[in-house]
BAFI-3210 file (N, C-alpha, C; in Angstrom, 3 decimals, decimal comma, padded with zeros to 6 digits):
// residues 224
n [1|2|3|4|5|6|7|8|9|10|11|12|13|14|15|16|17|18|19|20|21|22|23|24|25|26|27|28|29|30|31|32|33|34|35|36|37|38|39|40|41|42|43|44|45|46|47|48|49|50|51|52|53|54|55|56|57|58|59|60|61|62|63|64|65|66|67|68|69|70|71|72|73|74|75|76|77|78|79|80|81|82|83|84|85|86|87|88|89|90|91|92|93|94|95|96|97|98|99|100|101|102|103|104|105|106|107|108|109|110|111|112|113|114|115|116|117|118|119|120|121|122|123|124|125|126|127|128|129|130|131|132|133|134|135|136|137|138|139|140|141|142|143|144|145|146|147|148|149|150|151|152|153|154|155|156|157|158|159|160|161|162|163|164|165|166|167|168|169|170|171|172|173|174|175|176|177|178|179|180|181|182|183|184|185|186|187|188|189|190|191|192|193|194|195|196|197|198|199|200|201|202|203|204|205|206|207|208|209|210|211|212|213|214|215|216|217|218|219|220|221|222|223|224]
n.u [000,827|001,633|003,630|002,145|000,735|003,188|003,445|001,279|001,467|003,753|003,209|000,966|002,692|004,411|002,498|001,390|003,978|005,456|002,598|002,653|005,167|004,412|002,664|003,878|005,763|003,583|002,742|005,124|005,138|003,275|003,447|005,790|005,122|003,330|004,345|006,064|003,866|002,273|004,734|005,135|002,227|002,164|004,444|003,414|000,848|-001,612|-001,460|-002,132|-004,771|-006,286|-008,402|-009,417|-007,688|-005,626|-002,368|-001,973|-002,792|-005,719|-006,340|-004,168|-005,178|-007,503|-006,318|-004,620|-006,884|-008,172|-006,154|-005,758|-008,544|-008,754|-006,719|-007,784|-010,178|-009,373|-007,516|-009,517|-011,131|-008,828|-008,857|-011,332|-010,671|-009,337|-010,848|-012,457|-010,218|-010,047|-012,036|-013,115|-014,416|-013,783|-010,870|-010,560|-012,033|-010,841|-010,368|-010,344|-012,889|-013,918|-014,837|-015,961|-017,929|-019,802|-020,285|-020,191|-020,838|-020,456|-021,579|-022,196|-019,870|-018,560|-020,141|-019,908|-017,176|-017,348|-019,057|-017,235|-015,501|-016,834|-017,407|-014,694|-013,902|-015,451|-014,159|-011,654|-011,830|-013,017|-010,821|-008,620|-010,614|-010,179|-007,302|-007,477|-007,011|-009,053|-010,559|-009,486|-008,701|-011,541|-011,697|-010,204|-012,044|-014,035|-013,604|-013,820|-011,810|-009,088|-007,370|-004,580|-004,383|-005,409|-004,003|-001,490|-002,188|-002,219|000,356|000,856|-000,630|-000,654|001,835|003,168|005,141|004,341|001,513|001,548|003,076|001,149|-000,893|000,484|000,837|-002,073|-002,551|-000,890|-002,199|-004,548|-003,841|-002,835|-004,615|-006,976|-005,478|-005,957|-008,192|-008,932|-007,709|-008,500|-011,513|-010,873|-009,746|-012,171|-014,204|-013,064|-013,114|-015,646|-016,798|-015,469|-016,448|-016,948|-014,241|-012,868|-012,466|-013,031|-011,329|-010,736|-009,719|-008,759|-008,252|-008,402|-007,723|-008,846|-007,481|-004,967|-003,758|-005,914|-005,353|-002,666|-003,602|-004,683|-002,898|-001,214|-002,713|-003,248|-000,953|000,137|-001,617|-000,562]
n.v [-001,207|001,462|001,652|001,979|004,224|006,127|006,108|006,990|009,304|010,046|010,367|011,979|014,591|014,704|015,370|017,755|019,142|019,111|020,243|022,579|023,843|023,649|025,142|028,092|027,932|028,828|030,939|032,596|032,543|033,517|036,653|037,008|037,156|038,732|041,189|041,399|042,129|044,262|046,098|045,567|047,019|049,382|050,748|050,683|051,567|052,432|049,793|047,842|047,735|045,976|043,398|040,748|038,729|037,249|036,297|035,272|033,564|032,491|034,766|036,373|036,935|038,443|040,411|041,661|041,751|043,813|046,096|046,373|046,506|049,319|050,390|049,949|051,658|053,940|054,327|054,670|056,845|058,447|058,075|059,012|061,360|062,369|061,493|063,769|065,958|065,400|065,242|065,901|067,721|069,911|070,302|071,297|073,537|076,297|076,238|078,000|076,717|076,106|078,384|079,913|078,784|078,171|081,436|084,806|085,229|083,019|081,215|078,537|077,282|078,387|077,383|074,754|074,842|075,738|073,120|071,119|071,835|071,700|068,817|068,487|068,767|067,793|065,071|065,518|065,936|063,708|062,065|063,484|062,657|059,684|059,639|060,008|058,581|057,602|056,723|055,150|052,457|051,859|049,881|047,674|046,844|045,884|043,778|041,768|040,525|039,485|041,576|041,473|041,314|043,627|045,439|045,056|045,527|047,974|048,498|048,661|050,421|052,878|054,767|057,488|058,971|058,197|058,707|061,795|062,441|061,618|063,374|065,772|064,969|064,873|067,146|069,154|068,007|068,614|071,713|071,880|071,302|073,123|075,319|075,228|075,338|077,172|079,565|078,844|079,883|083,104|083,142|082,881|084,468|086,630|086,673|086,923|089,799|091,396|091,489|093,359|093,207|091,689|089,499|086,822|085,318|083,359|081,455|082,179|084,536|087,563|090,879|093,730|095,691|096,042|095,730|094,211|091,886|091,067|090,176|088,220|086,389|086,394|084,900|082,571|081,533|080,594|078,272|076,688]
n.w [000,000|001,004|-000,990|-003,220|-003,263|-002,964|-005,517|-006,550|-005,331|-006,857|-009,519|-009,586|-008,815|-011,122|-012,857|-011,836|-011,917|-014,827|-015,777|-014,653|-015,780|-018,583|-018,241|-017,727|-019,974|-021,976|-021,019|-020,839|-024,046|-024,961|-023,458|-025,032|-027,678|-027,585|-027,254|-029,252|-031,037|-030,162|-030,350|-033,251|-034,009|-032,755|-034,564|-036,905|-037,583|-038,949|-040,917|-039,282|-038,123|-038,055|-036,707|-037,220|-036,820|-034,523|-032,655|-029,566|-027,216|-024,674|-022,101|-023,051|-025,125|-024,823|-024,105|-026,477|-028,319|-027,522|-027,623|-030,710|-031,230|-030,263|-031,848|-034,169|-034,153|-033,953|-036,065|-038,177|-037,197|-038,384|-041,173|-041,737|-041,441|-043,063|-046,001|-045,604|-045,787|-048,750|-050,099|-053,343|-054,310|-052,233|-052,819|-055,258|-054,868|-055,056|-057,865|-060,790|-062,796|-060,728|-058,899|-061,484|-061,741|-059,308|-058,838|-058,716|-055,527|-054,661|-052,993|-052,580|-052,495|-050,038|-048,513|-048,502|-047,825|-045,312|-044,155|-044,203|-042,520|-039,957|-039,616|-040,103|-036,959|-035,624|-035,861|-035,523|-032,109|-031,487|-031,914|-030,116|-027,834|-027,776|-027,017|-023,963|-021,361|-019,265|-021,888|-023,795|-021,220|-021,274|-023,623|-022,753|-020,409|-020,738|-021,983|-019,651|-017,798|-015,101|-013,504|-013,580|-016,140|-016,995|-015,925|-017,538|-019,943|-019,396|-019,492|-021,849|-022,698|-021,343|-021,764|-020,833|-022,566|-025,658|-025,560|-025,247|-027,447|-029,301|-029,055|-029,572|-032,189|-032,921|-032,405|-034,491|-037,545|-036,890|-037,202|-039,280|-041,106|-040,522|-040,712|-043,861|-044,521|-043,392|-044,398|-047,373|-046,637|-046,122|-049,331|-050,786|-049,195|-049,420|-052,369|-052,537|-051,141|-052,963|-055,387|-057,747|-057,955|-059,638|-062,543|-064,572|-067,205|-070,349|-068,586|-066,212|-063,388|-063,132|-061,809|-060,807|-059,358|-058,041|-055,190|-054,112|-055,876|-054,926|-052,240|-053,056|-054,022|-051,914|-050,244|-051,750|-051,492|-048,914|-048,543|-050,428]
ca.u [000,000|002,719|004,668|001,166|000,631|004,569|003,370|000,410|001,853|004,998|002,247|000,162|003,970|004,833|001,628|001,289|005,422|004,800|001,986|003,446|006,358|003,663|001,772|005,088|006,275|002,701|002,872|006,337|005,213|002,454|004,225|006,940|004,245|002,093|005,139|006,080|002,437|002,465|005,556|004,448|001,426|002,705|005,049|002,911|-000,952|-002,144|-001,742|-002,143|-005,578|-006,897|-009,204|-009,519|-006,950|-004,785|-001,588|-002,062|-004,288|-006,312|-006,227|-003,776|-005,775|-008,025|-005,674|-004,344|-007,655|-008,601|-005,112|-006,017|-010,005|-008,571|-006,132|-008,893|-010,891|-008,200|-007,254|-010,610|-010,765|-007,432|-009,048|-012,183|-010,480|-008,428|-011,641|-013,089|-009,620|-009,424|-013,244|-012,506|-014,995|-012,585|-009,723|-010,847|-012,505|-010,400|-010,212|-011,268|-013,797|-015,053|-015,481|-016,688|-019,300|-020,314|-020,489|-019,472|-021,915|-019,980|-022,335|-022,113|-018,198|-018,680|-021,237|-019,146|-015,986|-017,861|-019,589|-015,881|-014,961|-017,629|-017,312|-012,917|-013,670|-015,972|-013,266|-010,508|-012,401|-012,977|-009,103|-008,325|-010,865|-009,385|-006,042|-007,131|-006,257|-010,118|-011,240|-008,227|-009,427|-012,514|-011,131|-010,243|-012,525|-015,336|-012,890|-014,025|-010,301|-008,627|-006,527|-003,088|-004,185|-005,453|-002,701|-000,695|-002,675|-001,637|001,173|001,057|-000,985|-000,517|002,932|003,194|005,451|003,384|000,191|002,357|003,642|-000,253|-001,339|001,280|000,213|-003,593|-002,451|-000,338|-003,023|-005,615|-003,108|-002,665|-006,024|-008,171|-005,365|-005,758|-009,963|-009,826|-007,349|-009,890|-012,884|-010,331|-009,665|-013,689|-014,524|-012,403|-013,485|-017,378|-017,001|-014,728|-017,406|-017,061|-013,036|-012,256|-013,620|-012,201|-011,180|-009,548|-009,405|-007,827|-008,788|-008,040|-007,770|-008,761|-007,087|-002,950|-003,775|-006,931|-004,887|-001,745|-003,871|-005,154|-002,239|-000,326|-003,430|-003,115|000,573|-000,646|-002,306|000,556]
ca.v [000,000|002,283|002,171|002,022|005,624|006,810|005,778|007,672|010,853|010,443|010,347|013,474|015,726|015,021|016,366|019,051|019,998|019,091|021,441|024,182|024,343|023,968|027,118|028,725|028,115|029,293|032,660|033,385|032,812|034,796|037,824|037,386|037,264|040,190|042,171|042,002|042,362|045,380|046,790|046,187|047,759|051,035|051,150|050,624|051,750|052,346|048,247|047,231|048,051|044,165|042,353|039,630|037,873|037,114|035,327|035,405|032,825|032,666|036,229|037,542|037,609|039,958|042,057|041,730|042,334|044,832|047,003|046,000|047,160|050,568|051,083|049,822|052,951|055,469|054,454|054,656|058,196|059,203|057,641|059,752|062,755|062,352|061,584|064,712|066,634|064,939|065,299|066,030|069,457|070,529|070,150|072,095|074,512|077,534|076,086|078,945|076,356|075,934|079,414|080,327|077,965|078,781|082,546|086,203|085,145|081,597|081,008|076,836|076,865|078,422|076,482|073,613|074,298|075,557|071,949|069,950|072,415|071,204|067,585|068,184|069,621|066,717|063,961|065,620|065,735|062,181|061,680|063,792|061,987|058,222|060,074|060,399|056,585|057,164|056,332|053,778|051,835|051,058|048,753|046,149|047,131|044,859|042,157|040,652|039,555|039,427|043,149|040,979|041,513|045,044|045,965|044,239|046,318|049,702|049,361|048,571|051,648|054,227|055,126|058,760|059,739|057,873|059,625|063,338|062,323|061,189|064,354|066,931|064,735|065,728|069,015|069,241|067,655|069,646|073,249|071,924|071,293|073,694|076,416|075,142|075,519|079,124|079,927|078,613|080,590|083,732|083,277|082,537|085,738|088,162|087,349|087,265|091,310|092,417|090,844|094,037|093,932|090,683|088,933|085,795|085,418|082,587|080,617|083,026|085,398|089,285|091,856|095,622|096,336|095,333|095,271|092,892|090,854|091,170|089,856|086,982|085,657|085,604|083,920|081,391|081,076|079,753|076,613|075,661]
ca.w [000,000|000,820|-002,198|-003,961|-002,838|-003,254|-007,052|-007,163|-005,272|-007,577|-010,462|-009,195|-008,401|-011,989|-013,705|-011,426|-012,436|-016,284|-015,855|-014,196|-016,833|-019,520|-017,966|-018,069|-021,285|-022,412|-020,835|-022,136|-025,776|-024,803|-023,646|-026,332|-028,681|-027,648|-027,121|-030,766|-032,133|-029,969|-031,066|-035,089|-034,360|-032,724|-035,698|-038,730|-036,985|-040,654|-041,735|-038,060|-037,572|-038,313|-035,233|-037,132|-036,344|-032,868|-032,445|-028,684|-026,559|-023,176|-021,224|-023,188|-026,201|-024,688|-024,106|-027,860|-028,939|-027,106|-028,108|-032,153|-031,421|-029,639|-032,631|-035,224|-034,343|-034,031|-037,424|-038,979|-037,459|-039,445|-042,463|-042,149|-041,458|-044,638|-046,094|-045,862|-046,592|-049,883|-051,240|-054,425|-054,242|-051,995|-053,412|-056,006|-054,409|-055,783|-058,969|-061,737|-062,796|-059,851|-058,785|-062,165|-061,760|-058,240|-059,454|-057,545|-054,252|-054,097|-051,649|-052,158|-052,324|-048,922|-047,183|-048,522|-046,365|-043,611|-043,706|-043,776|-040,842|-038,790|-040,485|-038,990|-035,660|-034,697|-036,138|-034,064|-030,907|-030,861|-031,940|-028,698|-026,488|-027,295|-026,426|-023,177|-020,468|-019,382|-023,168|-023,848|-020,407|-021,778|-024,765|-021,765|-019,395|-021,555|-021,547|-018,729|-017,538|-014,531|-012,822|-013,927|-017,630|-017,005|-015,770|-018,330|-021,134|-019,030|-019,461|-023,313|-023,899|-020,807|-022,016|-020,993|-023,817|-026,283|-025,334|-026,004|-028,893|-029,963|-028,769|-030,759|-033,759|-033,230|-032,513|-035,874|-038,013|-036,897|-037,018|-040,685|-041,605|-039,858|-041,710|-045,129|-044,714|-042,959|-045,858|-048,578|-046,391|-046,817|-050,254|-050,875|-049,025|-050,476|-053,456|-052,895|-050,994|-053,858|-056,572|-058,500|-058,664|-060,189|-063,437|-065,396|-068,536|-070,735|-067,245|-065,533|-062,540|-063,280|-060,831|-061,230|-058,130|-057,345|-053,585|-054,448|-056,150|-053,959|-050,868|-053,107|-054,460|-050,702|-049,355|-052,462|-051,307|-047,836|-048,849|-052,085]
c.u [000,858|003,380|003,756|000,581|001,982|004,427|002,514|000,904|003,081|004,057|001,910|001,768|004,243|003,993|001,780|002,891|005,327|003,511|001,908|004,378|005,253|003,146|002,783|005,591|004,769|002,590|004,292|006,427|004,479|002,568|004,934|005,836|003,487|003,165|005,689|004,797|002,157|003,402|005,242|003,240|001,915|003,643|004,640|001,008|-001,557|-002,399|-001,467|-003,551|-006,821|-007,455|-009,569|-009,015|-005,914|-003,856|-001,242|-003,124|-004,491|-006,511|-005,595|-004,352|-006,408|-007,079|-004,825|-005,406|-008,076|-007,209|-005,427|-007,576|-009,637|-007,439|-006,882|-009,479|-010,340|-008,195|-008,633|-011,178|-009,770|-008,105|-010,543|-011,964|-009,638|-009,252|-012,112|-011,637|-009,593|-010,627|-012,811|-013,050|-014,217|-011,522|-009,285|-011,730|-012,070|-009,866|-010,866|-012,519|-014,864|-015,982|-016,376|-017,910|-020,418|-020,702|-020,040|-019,676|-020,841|-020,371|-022,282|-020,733|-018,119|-019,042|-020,473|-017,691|-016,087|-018,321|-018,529|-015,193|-015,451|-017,362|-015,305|-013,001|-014,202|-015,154|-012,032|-011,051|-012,133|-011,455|-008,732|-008,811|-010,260|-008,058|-006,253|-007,749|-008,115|-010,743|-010,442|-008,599|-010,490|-012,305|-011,029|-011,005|-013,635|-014,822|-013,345|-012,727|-009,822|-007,974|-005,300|-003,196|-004,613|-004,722|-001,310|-001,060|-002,224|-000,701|002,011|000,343|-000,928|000,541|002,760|003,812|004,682|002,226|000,637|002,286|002,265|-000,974|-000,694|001,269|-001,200|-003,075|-001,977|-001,511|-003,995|-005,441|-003,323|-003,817|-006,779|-007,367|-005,801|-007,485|-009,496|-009,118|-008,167|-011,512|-012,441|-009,922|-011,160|-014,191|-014,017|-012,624|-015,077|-017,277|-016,077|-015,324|-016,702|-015,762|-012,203|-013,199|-012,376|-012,838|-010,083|-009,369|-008,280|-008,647|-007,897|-008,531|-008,557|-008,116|-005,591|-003,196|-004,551|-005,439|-003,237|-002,030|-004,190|-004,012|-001,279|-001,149|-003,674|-001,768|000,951|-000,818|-000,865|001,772]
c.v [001,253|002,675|001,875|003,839|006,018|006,964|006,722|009,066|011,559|010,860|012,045|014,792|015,911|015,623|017,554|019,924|020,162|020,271|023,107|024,696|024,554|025,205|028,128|029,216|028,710|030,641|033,394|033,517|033,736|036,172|038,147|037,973|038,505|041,427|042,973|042,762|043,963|046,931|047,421|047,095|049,399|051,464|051,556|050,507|051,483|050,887|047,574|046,936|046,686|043,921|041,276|038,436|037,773|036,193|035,228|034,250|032,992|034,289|036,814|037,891|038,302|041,141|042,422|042,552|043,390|046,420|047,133|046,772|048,526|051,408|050,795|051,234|054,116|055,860|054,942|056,407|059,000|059,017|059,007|061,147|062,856|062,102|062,749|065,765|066,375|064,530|066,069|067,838|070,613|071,012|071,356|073,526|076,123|077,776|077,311|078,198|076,421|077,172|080,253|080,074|078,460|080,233|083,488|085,795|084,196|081,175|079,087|076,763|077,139|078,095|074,900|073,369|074,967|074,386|071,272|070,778|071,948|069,927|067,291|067,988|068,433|065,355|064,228|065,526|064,142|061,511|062,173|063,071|059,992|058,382|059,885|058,693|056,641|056,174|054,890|052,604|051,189|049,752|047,276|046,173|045,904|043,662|041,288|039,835|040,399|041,472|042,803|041,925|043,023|045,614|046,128|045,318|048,064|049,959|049,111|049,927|053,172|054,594|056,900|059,447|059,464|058,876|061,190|063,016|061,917|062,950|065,538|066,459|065,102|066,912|069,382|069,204|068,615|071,061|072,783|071,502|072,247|075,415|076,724|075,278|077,207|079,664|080,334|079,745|082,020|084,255|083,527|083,666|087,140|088,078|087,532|089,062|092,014|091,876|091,730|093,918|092,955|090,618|087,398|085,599|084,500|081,668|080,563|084,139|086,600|089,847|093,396|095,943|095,482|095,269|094,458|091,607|090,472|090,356|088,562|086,268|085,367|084,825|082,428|080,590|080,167|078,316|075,933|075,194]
c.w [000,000|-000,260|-003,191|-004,132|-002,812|-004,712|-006,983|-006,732|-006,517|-009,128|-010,212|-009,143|-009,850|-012,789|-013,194|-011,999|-014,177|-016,597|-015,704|-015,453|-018,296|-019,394|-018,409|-019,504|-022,392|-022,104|-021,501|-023,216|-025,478|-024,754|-024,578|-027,308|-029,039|-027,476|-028,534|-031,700|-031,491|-031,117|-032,573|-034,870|-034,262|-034,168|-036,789|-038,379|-038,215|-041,101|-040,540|-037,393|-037,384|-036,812|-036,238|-036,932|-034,890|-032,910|-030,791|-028,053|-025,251|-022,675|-022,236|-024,784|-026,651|-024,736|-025,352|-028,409|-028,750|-027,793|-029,705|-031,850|-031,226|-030,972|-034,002|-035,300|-033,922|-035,510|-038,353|-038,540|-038,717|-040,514|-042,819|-042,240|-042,855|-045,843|-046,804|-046,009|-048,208|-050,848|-052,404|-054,937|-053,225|-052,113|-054,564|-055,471|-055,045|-057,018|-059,597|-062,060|-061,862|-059,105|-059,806|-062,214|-061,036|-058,260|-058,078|-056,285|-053,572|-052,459|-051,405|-052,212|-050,880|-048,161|-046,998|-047,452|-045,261|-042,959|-042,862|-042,646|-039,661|-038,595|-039,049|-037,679|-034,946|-034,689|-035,299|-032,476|-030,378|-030,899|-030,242|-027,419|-026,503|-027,168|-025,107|-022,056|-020,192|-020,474|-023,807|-023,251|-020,684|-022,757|-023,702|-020,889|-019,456|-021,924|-021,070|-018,174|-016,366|-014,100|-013,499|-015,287|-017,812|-016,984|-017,179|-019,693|-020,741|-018,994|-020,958|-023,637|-023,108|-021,062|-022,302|-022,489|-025,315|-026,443|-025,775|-026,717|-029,636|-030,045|-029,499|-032,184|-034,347|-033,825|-034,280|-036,956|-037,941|-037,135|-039,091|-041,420|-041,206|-040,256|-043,228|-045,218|-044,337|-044,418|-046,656|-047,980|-046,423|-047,821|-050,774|-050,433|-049,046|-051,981|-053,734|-052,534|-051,842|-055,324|-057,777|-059,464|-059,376|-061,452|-064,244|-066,468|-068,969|-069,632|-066,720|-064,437|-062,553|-062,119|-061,340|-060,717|-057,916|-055,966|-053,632|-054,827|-055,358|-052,528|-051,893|-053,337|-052,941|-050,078|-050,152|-051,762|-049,605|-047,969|-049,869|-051,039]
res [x|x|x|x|x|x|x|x|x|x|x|x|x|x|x|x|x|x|x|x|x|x|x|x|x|x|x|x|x|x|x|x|x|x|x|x|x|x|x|x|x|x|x|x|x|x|x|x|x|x|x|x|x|x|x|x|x|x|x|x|x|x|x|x|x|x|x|x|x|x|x|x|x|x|x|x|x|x|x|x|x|x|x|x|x|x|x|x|x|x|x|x|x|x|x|x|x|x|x|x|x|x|x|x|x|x|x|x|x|x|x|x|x|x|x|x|x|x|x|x|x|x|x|x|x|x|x|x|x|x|x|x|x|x|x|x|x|x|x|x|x|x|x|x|x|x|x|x|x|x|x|x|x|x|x|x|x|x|x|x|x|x|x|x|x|x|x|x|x|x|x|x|x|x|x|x|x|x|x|x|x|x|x|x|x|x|x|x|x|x|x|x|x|x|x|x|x|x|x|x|x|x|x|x|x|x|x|x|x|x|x|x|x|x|x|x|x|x|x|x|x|x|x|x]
***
């Protein structure tokens, strides 16, 4: 009986050790794993933004997924805000055509990039608020996993300098978009209250006036 039970404890010590090292060697791919998929993502956000796939399992695949869902809809911000810089009525906006079209008043060239102003202002906002660890937090919060793996995700995405460096890229973005509209609503309303002192011709915009056209061509020189 004795050395019937030395067998079975010796039995039970070796799963439980075999298991342990298995757990082990499962969390260290794990970490390795999510450490790189991290890394690529911060690097290359743009062709990172995928949830459909996970090379991560158990716990830490929430917290994979959850980092991939939180940079899914960052990205899909950037995309919409680039979006609406790059409507094509925009773009053109101070085309001769297009102002010829629109006529002296250019009352729809104007309503148009007052729209994509409003259209920016609300796409940066939300860029700024998933800048900020409240809005981030949430991504694992719906997890359903453990404090370990919470943790574990805070300190994949609270990275103070990170978060700056996210934040002077809004800022930028939005300084360089939200000039290149007032610009265009500058250019657009100097020439609707000076109706009288322009005209085009040949598809070309004439002056009457050298200070008219002096203020338009440095506020062209702005945006180029």
């Amino acid at each position: 009986m004795k050395k019937r039970a030395g067998t079975i404890i010796y039995i039970v010590m070796t799963i439980i050790l075999v298991s342990t090292i298995v757990l082990l060697g499962l969390n260290l791919y794990n970490k390795k794993t999510l450490d790189k998929e991290v890394k690529y993502i911060k690097e290359n956000k743009k062709n990172s933004s995928s949830t459909d796939s996970t090379s991560t399992y158990f716990e830490y695949k929430k917290v994979e997924l959850a980092i991939k869902e939180y940079t899914s809809d960052y990205s899909e911000i950037l995309d919409k805000i680039n979006n609406i810089m790059n409507d094509k009525n925009l773009k053109n906006i101070l085309s001769v055509s297009s102002i010829e079209k629109d006529g002296k008043e250019l009352n729809n060239s104007i309503t148009l990039v007052n729209n994509k102003e409003k259209e920016l202002s609300e796409e940066i906002k939300k860029l700024y608020a998933l800048n900020e660890k409240e809005e981030i937090l949430k991504y694992i919060e719906n997890k359903n996993t453990s404090k370990k793996y919470i943790d574990l995700y805070k300190e994949y995405m609270f990275n103070d300098d990170d978060l700056e460096k996210n934040k002077k890229s809004i800022d930028d973005l939005n300084n360089k978009y939200e000039n290149i509209l007032k610009t265009d609503l500058e250019v657009l309303n100097l020439l609707k209250n000076n109706a009288s002192s322009w005209t085009i011709s040949e598809g070309k915009i004439g002056f009457y006036s050298n200070d008219l056209m002096n203020t338009y061509n440095e506020l062209i020189k702005k945006i180029k």
